[in-house]
C-alpha positions as CSV (number, residue, x, y, z in Angstrom):
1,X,13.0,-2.2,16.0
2,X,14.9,-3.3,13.0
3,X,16.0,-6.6,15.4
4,X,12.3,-7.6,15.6
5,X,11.9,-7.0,12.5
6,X,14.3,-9.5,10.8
7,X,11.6,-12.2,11.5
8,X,9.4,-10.8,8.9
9,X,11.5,-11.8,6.1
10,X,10.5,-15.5,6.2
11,X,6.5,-14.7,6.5
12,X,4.7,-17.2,4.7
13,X,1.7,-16.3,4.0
14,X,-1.3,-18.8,4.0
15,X,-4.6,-20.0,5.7
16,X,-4.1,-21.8,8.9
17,X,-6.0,-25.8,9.0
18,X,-7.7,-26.9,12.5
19,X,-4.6,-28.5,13.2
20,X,-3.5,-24.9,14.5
21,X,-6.7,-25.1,17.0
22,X,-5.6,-25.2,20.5
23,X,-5.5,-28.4,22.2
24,X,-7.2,-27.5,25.4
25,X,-10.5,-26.6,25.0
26,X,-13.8,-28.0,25.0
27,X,-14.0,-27.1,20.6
28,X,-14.0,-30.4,18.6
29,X,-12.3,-29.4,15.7
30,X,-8.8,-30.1,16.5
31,X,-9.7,-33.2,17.6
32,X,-11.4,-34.3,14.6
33,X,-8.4,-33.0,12.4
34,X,-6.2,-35.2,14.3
35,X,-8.5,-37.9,13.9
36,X,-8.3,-37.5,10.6
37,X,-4.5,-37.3,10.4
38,X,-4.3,-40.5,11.8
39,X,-6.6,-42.4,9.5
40,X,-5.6,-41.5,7.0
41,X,-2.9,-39.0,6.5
42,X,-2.1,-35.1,6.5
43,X,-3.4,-34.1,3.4
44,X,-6.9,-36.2,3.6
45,X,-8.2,-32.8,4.9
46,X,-7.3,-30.7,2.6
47,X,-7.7,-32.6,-1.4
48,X,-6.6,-30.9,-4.6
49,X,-9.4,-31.1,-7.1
50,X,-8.3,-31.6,-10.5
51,X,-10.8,-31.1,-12.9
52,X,-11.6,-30.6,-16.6
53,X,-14.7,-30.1,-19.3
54,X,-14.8,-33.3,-21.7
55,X,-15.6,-31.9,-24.7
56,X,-14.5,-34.9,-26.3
57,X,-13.6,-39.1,-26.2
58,X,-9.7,-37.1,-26.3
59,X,-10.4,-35.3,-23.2
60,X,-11.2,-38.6,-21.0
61,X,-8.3,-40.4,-22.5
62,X,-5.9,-36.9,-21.4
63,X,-7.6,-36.8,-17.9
64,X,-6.5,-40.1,-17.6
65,X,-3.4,-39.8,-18.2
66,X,-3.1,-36.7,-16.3
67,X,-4.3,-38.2,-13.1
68,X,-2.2,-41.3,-13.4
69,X,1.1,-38.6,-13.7
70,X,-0.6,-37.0,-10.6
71,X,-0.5,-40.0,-8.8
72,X,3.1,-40.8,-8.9
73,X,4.2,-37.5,-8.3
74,X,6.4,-36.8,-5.4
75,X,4.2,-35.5,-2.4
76,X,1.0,-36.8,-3.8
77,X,-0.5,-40.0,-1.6
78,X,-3.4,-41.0,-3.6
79,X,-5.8,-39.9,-6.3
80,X,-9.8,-41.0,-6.5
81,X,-10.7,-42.7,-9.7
82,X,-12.1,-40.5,-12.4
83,X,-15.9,-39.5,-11.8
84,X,-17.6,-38.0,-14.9
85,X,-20.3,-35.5,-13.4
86,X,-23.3,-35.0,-16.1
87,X,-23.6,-31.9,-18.2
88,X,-25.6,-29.2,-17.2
89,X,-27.9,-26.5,-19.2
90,X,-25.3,-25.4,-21.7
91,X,-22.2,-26.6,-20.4
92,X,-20.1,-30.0,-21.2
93,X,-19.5,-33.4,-19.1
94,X,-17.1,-32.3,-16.5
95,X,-14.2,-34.9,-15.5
96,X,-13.0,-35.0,-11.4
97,X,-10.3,-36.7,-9.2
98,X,-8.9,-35.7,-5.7
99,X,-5.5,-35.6,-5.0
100,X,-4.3,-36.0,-1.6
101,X,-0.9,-34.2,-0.7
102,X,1.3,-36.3,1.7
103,X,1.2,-32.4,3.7
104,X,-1.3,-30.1,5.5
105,X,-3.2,-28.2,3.8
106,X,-1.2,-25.2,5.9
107,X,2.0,-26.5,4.8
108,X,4.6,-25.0,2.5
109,X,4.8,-28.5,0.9
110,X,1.6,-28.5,0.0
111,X,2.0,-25.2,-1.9
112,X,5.1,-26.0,-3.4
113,X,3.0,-28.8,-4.4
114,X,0.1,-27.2,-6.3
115,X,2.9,-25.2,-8.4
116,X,4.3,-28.2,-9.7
117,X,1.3,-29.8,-10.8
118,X,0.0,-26.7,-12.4
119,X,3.4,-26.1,-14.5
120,X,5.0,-29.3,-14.7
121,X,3.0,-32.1,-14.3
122,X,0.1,-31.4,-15.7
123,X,1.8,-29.8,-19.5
124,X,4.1,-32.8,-19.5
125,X,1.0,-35.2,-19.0
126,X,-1.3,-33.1,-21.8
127,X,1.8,-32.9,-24.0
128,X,0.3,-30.2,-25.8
129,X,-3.3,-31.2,-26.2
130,X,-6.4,-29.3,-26.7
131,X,-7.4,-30.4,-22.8
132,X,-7.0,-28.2,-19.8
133,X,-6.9,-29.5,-16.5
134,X,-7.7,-27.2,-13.4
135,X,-6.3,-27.5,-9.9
136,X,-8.8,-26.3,-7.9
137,X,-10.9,-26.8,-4.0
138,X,-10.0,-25.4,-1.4
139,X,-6.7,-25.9,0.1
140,X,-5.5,-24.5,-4.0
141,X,-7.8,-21.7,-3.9
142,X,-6.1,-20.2,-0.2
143,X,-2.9,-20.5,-1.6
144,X,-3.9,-18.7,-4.9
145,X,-5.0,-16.1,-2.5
146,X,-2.2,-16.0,-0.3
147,X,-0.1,-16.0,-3.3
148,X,-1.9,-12.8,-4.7
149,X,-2.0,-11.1,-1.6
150,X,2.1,-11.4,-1.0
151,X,2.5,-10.7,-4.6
152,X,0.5,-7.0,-3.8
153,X,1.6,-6.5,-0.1
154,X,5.0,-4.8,-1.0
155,X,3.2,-2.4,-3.8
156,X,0.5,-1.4,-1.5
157,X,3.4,-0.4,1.1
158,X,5.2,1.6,-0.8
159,X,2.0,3.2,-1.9
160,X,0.6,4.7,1.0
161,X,4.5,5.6,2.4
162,X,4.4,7.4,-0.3
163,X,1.4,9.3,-1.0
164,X,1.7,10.0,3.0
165,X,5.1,11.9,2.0
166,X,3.7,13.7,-0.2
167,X,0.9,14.7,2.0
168,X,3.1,15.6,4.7
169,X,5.1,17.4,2.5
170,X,3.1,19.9,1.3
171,X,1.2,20.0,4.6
172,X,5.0,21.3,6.4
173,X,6.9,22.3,3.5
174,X,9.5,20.3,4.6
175,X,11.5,17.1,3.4
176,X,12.8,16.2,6.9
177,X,9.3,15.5,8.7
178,X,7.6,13.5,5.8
179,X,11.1,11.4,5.5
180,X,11.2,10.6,9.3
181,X,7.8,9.6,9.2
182,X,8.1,7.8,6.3
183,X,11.3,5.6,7.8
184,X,9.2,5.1,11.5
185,X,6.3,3.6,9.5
186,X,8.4,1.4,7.4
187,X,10.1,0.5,11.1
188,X,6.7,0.3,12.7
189,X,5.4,-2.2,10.4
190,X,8.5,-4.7,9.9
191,X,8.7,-4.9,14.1
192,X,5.0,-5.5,13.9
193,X,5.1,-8.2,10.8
194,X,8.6,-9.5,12.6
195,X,7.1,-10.0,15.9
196,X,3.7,-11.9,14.1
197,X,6.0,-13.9,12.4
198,X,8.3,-15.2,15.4
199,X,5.6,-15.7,17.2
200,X,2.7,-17.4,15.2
201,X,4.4,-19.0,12.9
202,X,7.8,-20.0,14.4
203,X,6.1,-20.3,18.2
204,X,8.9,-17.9,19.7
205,X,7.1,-17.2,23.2
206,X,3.8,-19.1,21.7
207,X,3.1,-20.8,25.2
208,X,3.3,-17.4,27.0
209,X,-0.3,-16.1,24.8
210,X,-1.5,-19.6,24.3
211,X,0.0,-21.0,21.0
212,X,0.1,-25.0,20.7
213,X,0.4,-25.1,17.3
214,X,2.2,-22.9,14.4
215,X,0.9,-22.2,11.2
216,X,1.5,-19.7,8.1
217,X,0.4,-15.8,8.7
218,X,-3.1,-15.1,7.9
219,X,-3.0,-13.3,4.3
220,X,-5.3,-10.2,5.6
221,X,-3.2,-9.6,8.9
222,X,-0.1,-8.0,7.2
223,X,-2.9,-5.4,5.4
224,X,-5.2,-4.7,8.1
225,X,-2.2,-4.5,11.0
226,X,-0.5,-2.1,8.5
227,X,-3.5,-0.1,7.8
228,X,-4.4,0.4,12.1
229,X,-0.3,1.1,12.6
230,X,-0.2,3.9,9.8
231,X,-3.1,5.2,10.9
232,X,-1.9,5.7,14.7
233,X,1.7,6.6,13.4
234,X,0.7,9.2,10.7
235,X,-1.7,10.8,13.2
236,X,1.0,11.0,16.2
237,X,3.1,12.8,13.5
238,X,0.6,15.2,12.6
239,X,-0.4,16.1,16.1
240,X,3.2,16.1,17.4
241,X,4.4,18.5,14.7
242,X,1.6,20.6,14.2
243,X,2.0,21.3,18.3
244,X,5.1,22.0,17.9
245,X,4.8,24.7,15.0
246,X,1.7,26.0,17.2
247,X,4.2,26.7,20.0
248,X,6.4,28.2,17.2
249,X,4.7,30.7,16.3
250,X,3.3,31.8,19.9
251,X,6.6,32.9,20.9
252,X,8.0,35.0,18.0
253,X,10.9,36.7,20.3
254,X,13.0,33.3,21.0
255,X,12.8,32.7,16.8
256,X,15.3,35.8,16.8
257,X,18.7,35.3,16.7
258,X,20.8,36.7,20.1
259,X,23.6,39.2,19.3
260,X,27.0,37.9,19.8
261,X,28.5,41.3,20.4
262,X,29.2,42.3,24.2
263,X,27.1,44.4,26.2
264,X,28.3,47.8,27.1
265,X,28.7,48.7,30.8
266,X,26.5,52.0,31.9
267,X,29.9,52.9,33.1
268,X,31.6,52.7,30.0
269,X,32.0,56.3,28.0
C-alpha cells in the first residue's frame, strides 16, 4: 500500500480541457478542441481575461501598459487590443484584453503562468499605481479553485483522522485500535490518491480502462474518494472490533488466566 501510494506525491490538481475527451467516440468535443489547437494554438481555448475598472484617463494609460508587458511575457502568444465595455448603473467603464497562454488550459504551464502575471508582471507594469488589474475567466478561476482546494486537502485529512481517534477512543478505551485505524486510513487513502494519480494523470495502465489522454486530478476527487474510503474503513473497524469484544465477553472462562502449577495425581498422598 505505501508502493502505490508514492504516486500521490506529484498530484496536480486542476480541471481537465476536452483535449482529455476520448478519441473514439461519436462526441464532438475533442474534435473541435483539436480543431482548435491547430488554428490557432493551445491556449486559444482557454484565454486569461485581464480586466480593470477605469476610474480615470490614468487607468487606460496603466492598462495599456499592463497588456503590452502581458504580451511579451514568456508563455503568453497574443493579447486582444483593449476594449472599453460602457459603465453600468453605479459602476465605472470597465477596461478588457485576452491573453492567450502558449499551454492548455489543463497544463501546469499555464498555471505557473497566471502566478506570474498576478505577482510579477502585472506590479512591475502598474509600478505602484492607484490601478488594479484582475486575472480572471475561466481557465484562472479553476486554477484558483484547484489552488484552494490543495491548499485545504491536507487540513481536512488530518481533521477527520483525528476526530475519528478520538471517537474511537473513548468508544474502546483504548490507544491501540483508534491508532491502527487511524494509520490504515491514512494508507487507504494515499494507495487510492497514488493509484488516481499513476493512472489519470501519468496514463500508467490508461489503455487498459480507456484513457487516450492525461490530464491533472479533478480538485473534488481527492475529497469525495477520501470521504467514501473513511466511511467504509471506519465502519469495518467498528464492526470488526465491536464483534470481537462481543465474543469477549460471551466466554468469560477462557479471559482467566490457566495455573501453571502441576496437577496432582489421585494417586498421589
Amino acid at each position: 500500500m505505501i508502493a502505490l501510494a508514492i504516486p500521490a506525491t506529484s498530484m496536480r490538481l486542476g480541471s481537465a480541457d476536452y483535449g482529455t475527451d476520448p478519441t473514439n467516440t461519436n462526441t464532438t468535443t475533442h474534435q473541435a478542441y483539436e480543431l482548435l489547437v491547430r488554428g490557432f494554438g493551445p491556449g486559444f481555448s482557454g484565454p486569461l481575461e485581464l480586466v480593470t475598472p477605469i476610474h480615470s484617463t490614468a487607468d487606460t494609460v496603466a492598462f495599456a501598459h499592463v497588456a503590452a508587458a502581458v504580451s511579451h511575457t514568456h508563455g503568453v502568444v497574443a493579447v486582444t487590443p483593449t476594449q472599453i465595455l460602457p459603465a453600468g448603473p453605479g459602476h465605472p467603464p470597465v477596461a478588457v484584453a485576452d491573453a492567450y497562454p502558449s499551454g492548455s488550459p489543463q497544463d501546469a504551464s499555464t498555471s505557473s503562468l497566471i502566478t506570474t502575471l498576478r505577482n510579477t508582471v502585472i506590479p512591475r507594469a502598474v509600478d505602484g499605481g492607484s490601478t488594479t488589474v484582475y486575472v480572471g475567466g475561466q481557465t484562472a478561476l479553476a486554477d484558483d479553485m484547484a489552488m484552494q482546494l490543495n491548499s485545504k486537502l491536507l487540513l481536512f485529512v488530518v481533521a477527520v483522522v483525528g476526530l475519528s481517534f478520538l471517537l474511537l477512543m473513548v468508544a474502546f478505551r483504548s490507544l491501540l485500535i483508534p491508532g491502527t485505524a487511524a494509520v490504515m486510513n491514512l494508507l487507504s487513502a494515499g494507495a487510492a490518491f497514488g493509484l488516481i494519480t499513476a493512472v489519470f494523470q501519468h496514463g500508467f495502465l490508461g489503455s487498459l480502462v480507456g484513457i487516450s489522454h492525461t490530464g491533472p486530478i479533478s480538485p473534488l476527487a481527492p475529497i469525495l474518494m477520501f470521504a467514501v474510503l473513511f466511511g467504509l474503513s471506519m465502519d469495518y473497524e467498528v464492526f470488526l472490533v465491536s464483534r470481537m469484544h462481543e465474543e469477549w465477553l460471551k466466554h468469560p472462562r477462557q479471559r482467566t488466566r490457566p495455573s501453571i502449577a502441576p496437577r496432582r495425581s489421585r494417586a498421589e498422598p
